[in-house]
MDTraj code that builds the backbone (N, CA, C; nanometers):
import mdtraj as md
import numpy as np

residues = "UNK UNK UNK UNK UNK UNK UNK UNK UNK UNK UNK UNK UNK UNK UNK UNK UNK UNK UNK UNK UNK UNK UNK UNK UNK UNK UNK UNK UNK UNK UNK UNK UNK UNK UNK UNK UNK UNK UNK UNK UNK UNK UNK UNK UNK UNK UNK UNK UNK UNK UNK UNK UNK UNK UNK UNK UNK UNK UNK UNK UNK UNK UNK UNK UNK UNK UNK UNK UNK UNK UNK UNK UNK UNK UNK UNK UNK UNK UNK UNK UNK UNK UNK UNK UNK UNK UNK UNK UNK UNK UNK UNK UNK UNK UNK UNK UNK UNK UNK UNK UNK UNK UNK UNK UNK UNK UNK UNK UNK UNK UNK UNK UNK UNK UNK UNK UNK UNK UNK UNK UNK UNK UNK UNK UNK UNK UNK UNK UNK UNK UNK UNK UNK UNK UNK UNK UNK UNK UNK UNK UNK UNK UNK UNK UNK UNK UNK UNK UNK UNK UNK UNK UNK UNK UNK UNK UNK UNK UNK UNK UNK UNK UNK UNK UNK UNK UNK UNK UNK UNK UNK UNK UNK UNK UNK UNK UNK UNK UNK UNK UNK UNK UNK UNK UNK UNK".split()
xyz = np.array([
    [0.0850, -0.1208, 0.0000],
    [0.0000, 0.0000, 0.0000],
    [0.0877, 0.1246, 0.0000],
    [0.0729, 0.2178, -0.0802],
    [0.1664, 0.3533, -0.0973],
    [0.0989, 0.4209, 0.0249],
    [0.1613, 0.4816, 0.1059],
    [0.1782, 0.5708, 0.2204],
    [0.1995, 0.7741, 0.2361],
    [0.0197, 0.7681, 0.1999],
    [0.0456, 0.9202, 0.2050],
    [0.0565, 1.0081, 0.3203],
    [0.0895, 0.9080, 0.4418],
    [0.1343, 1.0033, 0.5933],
    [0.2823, 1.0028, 0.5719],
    [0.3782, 0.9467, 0.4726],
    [0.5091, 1.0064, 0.4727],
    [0.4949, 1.1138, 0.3941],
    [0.4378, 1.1143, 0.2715],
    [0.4130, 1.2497, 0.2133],
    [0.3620, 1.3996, 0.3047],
    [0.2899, 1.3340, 0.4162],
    [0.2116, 1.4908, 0.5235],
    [0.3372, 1.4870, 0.5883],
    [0.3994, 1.3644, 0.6186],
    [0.5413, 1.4468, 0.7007],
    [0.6169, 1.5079, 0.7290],
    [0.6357, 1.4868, 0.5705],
    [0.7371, 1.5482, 0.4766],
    [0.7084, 1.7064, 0.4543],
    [0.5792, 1.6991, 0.3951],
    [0.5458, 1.8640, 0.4214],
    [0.5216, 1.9140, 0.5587],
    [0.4855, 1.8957, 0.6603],
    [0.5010, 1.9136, 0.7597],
    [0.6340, 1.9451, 0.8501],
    [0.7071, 1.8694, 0.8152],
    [0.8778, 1.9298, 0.8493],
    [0.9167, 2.0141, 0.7754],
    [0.8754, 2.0273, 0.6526],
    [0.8911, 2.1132, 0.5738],
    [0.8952, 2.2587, 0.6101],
    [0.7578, 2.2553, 0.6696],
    [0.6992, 2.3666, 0.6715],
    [0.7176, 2.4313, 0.8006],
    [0.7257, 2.3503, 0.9105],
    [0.7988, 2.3709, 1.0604],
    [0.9462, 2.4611, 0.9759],
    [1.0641, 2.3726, 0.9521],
    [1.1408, 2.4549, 0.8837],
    [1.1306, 2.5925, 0.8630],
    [0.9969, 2.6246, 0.7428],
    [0.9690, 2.7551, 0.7035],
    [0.9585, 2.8593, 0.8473],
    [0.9125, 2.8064, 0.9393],
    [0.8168, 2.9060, 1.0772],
    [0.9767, 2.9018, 1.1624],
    [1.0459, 2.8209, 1.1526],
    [1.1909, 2.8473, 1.2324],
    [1.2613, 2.9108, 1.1860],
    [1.2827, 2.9138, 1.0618],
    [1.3712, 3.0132, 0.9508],
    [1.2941, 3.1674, 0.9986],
    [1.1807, 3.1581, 0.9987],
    [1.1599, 3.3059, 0.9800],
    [1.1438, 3.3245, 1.1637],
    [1.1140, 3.2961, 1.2361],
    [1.1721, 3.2881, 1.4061],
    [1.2814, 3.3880, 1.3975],
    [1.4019, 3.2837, 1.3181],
    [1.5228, 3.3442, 1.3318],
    [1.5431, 3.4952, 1.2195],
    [1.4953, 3.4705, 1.1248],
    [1.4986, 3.6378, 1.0726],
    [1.4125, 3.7424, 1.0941],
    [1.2874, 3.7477, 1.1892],
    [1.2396, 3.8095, 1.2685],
    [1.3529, 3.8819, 1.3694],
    [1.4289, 3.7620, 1.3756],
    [1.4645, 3.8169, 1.5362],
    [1.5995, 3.9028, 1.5419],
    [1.6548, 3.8667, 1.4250],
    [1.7621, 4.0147, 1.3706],
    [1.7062, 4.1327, 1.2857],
    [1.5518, 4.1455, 1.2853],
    [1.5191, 4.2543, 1.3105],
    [1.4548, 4.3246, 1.4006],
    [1.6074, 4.4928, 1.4116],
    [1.6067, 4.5259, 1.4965],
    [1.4725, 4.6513, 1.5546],
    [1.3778, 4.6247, 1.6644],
    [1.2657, 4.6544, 1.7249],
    [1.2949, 4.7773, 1.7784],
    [1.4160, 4.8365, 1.8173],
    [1.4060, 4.9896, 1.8838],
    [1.4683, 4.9548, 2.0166],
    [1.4496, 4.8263, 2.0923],
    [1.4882, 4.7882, 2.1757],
    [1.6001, 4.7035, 2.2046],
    [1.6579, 4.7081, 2.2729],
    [1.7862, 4.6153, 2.2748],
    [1.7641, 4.4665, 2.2749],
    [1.8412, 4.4057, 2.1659],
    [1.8086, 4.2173, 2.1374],
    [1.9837, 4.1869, 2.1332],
    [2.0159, 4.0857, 2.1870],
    [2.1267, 4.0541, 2.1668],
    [2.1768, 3.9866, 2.0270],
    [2.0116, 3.9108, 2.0071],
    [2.0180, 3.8580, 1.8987],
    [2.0535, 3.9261, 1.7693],
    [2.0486, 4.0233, 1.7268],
    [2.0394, 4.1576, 1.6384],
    [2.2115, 4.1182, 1.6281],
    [2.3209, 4.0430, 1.6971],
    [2.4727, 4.0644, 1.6536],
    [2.4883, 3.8662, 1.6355],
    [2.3859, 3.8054, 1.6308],
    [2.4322, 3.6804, 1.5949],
    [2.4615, 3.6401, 1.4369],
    [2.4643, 3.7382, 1.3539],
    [2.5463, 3.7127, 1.2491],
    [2.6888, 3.7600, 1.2557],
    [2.6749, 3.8464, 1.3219],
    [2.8514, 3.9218, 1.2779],
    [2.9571, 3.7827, 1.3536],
    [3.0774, 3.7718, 1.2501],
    [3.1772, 3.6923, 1.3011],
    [3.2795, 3.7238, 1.2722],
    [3.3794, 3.7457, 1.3731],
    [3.5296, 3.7844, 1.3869],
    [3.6100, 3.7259, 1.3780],
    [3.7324, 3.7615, 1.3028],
    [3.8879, 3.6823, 1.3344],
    [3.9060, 3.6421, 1.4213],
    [3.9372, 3.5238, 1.4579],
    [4.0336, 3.5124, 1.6274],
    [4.1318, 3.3728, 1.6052],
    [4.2571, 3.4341, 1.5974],
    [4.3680, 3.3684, 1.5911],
    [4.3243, 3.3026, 1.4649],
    [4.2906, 3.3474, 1.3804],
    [4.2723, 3.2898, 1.1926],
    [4.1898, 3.1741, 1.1487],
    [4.1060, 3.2215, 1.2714],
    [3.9584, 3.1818, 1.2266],
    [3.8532, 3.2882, 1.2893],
    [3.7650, 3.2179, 1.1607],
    [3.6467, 3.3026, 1.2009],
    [3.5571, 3.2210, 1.2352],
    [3.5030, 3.3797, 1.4072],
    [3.4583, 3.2797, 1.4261],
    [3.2944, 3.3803, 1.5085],
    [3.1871, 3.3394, 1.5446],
    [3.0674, 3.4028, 1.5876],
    [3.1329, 3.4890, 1.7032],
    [3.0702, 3.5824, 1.6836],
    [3.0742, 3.7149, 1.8035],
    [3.1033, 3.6479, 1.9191],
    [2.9688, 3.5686, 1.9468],
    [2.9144, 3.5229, 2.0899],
    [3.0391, 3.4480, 2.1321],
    [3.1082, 3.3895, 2.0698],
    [3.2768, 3.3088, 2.1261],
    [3.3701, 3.3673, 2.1415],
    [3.3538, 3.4913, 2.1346],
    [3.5004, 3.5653, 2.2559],
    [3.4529, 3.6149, 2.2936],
    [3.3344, 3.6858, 2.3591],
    [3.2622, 3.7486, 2.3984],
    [3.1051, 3.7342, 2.4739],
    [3.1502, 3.7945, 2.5955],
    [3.0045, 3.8350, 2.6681],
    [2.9057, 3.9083, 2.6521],
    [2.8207, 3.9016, 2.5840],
    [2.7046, 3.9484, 2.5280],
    [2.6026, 3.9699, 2.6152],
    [2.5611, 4.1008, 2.6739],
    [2.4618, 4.1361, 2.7433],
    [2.3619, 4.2476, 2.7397],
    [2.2422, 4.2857, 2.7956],
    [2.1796, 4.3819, 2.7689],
    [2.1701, 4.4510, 2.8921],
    [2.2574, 4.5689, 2.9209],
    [2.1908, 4.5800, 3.1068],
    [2.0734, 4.6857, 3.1267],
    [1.9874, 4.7855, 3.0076],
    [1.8795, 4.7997, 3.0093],
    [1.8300, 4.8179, 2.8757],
    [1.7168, 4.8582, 2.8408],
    [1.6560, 4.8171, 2.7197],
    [1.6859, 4.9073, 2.5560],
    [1.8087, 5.0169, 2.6272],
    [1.8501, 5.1142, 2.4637],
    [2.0043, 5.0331, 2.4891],
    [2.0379, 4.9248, 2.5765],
    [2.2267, 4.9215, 2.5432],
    [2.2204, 4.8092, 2.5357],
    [2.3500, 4.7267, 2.4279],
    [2.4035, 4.5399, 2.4539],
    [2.5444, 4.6243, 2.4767],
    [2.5993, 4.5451, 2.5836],
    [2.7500, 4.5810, 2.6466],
    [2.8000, 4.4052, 2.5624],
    [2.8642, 4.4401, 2.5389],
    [2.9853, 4.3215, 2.5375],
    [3.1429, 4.3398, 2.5896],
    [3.1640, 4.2569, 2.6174],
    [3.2753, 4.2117, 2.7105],
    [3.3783, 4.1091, 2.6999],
    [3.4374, 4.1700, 2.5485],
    [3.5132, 4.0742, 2.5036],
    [3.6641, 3.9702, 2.6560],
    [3.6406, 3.8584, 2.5943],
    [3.7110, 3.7934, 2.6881],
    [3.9014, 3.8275, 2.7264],
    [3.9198, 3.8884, 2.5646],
    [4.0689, 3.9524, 2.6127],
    [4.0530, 4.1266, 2.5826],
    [4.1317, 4.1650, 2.6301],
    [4.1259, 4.3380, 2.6022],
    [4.1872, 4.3546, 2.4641],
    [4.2483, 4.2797, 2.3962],
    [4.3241, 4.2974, 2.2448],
    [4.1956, 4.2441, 2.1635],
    [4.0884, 4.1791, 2.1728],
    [3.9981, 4.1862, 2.1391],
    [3.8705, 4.3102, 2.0824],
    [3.9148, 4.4363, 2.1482],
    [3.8409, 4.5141, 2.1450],
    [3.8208, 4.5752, 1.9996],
    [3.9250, 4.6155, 1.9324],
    [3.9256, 4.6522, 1.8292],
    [3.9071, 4.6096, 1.6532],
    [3.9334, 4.4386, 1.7666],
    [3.8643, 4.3595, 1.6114],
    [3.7353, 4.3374, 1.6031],
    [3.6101, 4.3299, 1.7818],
    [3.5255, 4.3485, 1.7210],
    [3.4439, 4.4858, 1.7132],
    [3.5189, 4.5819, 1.7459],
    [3.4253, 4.7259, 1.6712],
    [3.4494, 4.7266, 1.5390],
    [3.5763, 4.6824, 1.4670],
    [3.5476, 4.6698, 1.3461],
    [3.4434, 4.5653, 1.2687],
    [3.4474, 4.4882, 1.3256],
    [3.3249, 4.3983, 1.2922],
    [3.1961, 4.4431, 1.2956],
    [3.1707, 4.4732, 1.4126],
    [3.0216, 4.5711, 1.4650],
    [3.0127, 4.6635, 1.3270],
    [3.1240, 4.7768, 1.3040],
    [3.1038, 4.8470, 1.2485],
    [3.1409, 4.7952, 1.0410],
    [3.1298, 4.7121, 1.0433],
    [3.1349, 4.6290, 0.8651],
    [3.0262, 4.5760, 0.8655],
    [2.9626, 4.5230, 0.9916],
    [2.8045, 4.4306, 0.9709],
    [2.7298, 4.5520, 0.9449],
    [2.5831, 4.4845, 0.9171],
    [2.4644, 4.5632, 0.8667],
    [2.3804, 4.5869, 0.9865],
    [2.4160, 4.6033, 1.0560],
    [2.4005, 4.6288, 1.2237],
    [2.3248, 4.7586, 1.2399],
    [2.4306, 4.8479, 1.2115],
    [2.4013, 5.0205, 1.1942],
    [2.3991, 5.0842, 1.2907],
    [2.4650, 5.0202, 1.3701],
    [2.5021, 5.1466, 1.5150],
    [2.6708, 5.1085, 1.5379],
    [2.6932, 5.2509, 1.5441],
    [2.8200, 5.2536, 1.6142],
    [2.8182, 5.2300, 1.7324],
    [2.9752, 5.1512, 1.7636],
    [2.9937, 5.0907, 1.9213],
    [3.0825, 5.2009, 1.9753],
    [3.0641, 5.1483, 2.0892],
    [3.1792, 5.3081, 2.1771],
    [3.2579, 5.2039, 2.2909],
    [3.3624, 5.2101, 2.3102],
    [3.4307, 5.1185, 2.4123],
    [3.4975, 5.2229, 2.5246],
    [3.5142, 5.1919, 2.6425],
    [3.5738, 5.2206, 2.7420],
    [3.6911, 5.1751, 2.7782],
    [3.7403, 5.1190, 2.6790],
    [3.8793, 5.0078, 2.6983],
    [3.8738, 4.8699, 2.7539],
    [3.7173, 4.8220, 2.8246],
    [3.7344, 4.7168, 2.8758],
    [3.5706, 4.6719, 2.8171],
    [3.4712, 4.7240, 2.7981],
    [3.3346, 4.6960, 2.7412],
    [3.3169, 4.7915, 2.6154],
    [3.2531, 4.7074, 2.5272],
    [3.1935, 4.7726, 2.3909],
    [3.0521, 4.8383, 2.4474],
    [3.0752, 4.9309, 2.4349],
    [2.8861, 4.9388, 2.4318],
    [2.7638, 4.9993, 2.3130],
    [2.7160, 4.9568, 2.2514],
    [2.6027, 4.9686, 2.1283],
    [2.4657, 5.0602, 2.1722],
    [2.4343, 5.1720, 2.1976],
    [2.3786, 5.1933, 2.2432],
    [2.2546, 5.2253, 2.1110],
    [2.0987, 5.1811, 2.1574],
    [1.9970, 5.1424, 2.0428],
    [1.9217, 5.2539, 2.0435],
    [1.9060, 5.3720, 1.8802],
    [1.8933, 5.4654, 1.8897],
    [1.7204, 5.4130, 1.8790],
    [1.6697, 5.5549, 1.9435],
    [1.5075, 5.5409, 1.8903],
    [1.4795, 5.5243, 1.7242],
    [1.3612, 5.4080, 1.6837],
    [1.3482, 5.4635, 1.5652],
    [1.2779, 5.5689, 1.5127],
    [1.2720, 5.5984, 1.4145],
    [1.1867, 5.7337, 1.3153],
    [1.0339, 5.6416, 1.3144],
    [0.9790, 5.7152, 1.2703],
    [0.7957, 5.6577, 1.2053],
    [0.8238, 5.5802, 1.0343],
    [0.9349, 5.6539, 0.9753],
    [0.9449, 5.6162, 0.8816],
    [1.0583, 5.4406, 0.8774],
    [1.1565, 5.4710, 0.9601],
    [1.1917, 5.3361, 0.9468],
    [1.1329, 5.1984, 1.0480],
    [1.0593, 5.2466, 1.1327],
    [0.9315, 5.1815, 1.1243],
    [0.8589, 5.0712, 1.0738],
    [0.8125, 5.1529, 0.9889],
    [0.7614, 5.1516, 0.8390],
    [0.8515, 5.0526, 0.7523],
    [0.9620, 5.0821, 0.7258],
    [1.0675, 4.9891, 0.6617],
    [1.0579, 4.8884, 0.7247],
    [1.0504, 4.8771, 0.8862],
    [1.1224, 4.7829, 0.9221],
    [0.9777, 4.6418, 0.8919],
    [0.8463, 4.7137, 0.9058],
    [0.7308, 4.6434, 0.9164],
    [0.6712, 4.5482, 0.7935],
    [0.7774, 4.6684, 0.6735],
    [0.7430, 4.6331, 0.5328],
    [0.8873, 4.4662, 0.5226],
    [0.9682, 4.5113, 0.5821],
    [1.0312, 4.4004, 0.5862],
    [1.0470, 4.2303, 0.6695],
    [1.0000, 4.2437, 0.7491],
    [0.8870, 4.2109, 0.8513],
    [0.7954, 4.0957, 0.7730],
    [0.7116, 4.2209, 0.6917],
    [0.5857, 4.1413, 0.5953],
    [0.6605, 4.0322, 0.4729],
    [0.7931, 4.0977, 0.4567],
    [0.8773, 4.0703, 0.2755],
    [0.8984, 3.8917, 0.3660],
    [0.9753, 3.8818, 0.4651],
    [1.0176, 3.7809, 0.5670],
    [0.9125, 3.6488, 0.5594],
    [0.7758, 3.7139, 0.5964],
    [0.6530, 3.6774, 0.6228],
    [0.6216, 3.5705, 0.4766],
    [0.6292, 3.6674, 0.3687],
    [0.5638, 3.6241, 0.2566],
    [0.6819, 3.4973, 0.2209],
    [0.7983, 3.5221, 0.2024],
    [0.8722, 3.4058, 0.2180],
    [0.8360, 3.2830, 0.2378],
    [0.8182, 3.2769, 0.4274],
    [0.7776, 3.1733, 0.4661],
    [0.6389, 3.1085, 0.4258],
    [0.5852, 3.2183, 0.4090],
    [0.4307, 3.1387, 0.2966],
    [0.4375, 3.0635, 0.1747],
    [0.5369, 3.1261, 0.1330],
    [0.5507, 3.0960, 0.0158],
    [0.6502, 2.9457, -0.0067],
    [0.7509, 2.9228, 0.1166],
    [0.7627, 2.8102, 0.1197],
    [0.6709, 2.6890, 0.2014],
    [0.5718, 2.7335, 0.2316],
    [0.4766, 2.6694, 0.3047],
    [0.3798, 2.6119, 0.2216],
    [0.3566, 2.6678, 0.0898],
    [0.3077, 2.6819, 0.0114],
    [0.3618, 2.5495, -0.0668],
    [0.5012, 2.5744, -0.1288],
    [0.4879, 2.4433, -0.1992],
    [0.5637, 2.3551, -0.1157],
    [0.5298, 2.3109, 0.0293],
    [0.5718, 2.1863, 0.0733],
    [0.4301, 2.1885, 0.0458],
    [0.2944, 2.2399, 0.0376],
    [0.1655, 2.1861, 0.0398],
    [0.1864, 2.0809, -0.1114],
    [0.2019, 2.2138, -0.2156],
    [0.2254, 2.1677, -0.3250],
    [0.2878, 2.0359, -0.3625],
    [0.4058, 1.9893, -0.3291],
    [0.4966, 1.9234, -0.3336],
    [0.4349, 1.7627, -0.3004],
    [0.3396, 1.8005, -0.1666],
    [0.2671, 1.6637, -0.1140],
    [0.1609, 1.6222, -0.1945],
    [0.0694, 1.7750, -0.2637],
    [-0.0487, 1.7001, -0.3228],
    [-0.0032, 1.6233, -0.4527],
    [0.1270, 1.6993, -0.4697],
    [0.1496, 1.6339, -0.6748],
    [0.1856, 1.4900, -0.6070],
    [0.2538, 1.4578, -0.4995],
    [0.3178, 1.3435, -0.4462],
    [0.1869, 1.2391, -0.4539],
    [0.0759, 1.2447, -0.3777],
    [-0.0163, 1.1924, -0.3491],
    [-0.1037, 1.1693, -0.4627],
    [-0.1259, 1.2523, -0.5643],
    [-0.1827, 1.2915, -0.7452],
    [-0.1221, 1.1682, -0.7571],
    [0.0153, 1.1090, -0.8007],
    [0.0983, 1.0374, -0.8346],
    [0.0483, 0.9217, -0.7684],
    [0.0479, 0.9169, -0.6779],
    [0.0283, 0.7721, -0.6452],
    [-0.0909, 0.7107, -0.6513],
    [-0.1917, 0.8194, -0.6377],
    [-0.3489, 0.8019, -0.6804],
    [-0.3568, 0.7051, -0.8591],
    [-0.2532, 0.7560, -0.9521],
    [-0.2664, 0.7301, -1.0734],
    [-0.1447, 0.5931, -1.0257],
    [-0.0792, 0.5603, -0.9421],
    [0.0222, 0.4683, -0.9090],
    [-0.0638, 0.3285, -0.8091],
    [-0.2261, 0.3433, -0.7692],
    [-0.2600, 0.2632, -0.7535],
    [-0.3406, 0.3264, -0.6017],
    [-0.3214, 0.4079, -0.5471],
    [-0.3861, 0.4319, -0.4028],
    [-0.5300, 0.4896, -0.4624],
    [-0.6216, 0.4401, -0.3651],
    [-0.7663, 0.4745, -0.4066],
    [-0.7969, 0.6177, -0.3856],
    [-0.8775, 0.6653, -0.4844],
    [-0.9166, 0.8204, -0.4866],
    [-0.9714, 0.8998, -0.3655],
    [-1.0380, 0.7840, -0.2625],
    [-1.0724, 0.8151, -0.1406],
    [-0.9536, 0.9017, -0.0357],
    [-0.8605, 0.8057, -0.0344],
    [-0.7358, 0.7814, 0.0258],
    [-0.6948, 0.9466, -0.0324],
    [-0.6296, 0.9547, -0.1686],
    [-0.5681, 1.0653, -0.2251],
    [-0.6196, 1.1609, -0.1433],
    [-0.7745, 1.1898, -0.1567],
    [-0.8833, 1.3149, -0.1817],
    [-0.8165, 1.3190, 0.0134],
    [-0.8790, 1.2541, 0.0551],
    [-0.8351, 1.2942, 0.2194],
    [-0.6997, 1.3356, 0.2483],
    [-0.5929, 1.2556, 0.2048],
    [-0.4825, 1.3093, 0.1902],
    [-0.4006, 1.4688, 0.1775],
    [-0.5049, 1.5303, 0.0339],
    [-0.4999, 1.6468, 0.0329],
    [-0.6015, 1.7591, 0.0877],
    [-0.6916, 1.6925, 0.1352],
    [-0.7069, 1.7752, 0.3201],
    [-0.6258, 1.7879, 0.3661],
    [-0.5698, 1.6826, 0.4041],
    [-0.5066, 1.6657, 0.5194],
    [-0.3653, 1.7874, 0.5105],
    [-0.3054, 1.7621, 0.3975],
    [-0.2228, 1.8663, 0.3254],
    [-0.2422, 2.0166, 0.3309],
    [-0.3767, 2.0171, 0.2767],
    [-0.4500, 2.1801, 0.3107],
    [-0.4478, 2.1905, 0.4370],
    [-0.5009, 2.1466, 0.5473],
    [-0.5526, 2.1317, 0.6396],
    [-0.4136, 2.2076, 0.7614],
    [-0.2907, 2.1361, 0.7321],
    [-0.1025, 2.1690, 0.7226],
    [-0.1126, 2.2779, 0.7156],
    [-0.1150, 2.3183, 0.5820],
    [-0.1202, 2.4627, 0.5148],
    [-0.1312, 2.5467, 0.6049],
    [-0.3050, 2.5397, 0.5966],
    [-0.3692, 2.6301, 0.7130],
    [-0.3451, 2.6508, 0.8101],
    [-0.2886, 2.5564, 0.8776],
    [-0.2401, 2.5348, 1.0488],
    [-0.0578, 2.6824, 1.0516],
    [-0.0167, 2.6408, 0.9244],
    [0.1555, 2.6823, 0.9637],
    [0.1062, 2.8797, 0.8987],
    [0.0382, 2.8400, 0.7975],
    [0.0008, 2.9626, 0.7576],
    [-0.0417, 3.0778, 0.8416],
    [-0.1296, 3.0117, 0.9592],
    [-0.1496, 3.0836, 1.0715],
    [-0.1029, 3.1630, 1.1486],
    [0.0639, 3.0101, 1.1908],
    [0.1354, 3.0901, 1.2644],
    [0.2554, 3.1972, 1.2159],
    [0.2793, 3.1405, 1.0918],
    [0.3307, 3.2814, 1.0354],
    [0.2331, 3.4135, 1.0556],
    [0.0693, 3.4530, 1.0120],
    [0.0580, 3.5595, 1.0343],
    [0.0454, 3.5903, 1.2270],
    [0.0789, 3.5208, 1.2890],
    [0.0569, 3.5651, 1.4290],
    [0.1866, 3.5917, 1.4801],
    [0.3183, 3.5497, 1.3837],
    [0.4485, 3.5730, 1.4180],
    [0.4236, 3.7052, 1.3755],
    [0.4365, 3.7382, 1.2359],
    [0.4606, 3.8682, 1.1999],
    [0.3402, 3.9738, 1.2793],
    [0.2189, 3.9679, 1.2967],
    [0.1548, 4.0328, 1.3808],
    [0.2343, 4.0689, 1.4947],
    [0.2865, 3.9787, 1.6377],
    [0.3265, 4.0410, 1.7117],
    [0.4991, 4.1153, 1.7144],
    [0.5726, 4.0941, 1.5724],
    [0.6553, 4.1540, 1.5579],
    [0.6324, 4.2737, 1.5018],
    [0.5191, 4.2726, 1.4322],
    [0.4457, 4.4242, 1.3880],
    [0.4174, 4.5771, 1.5478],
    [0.3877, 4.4636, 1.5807],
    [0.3645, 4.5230, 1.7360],
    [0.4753, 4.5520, 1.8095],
    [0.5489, 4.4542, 1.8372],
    [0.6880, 4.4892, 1.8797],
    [0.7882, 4.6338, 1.7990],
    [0.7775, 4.6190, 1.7005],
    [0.8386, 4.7284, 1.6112],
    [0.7339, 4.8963, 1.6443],
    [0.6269, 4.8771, 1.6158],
    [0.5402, 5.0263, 1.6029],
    [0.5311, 5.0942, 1.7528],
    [0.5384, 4.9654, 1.8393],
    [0.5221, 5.0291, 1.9923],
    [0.6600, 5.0898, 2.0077],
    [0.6114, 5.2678, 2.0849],
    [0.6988, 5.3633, 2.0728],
    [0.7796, 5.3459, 2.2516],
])
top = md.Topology()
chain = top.add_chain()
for i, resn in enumerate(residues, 1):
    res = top.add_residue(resn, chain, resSeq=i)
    for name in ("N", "CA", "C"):
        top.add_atom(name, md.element.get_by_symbol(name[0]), res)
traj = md.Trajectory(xyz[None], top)
């Protein structure tokens, strides 16, 4: 008997995938408020490798406009303000000789706006790969319908598929909703 619950699986991890991917690019965009997360791309030299921020360094927020970091050696300091300042970050760091500190300017109404429209660009992404793991399962299941599984079987199948859809589709718009919120609140 051909097996169309590996086919829902399949889109189903799929599509989990899609809602974690965008988790994580939600979360390097930056809200007005201090996220530590906002520097987990940048990665620095250290001893001729490269390597993530977060590994020579103490990464902290001690209130909600600053991330202090606290690189682990003091000769450290200057490789990562240059880093800070080459990433797409967009704030200058200021050091005291022993802590970096990033301090998070207010935003405008207008970048905002950018940030919400990008936000949505993120959003549509993940739909859109949500979209054809749906796709991907019904042609899978089409196929096997004409490969011998009864039309009953298929037809429920791609419920069941839609049914996916609908469920992940959701939580994408309730991700981007409360990051919409997170961003506009002043």
């Amino acid at each position: 008997m051909l097996d169309t619950q590996a086919q829902l699986q399949d889109a189903e991890e799929f599509m989990k995938a899609a809602i974690e991917y965008l988790d994580e690019s939600l979360a390097h965009i930056r809200a007005g408020k201090a996220n530590t997360r906002i520097l987990d791309g940048i990665r620095v030299d250290y001893y001729g490798s490269t390597v993530p921020l977060s590994n020579v360094a103490n990464i902290t927020t001690p209130d909600a406009k600053t991330i202090a970091i606290q690189p682990w050696e003091k000769a450290m300091i200057p490789v990562l303000e240059k880093a800070i300042l080459s990433s797409d970050v967009g704030i200058t760091p200021a050091n005291n000789g022993e802590v970096i500190r990033l301090a998070i300017p207010p935003l405008t109404e207008e970048r905002r706006k950018q940030l919400v429209k990008q936000t949505r660009s993120e959003g549509e992404e993940a739909k859109i790969s949500i979209r054809n793991a749906r796709r991907d399962a019904i042609e899978a299941v089409k196929k096997m319908t004409k490969e011998g599984l009864p039309e009953d079987a298929g037809k429920d199948a791609e419920n069941e598929a839609q049914k996916l859809h609908d469920k992940y589709v959701k939580k994408v718009e309730e991700l981007l909703a409360e990051k919409e919120i997170e961003i506009m609140t002043v």
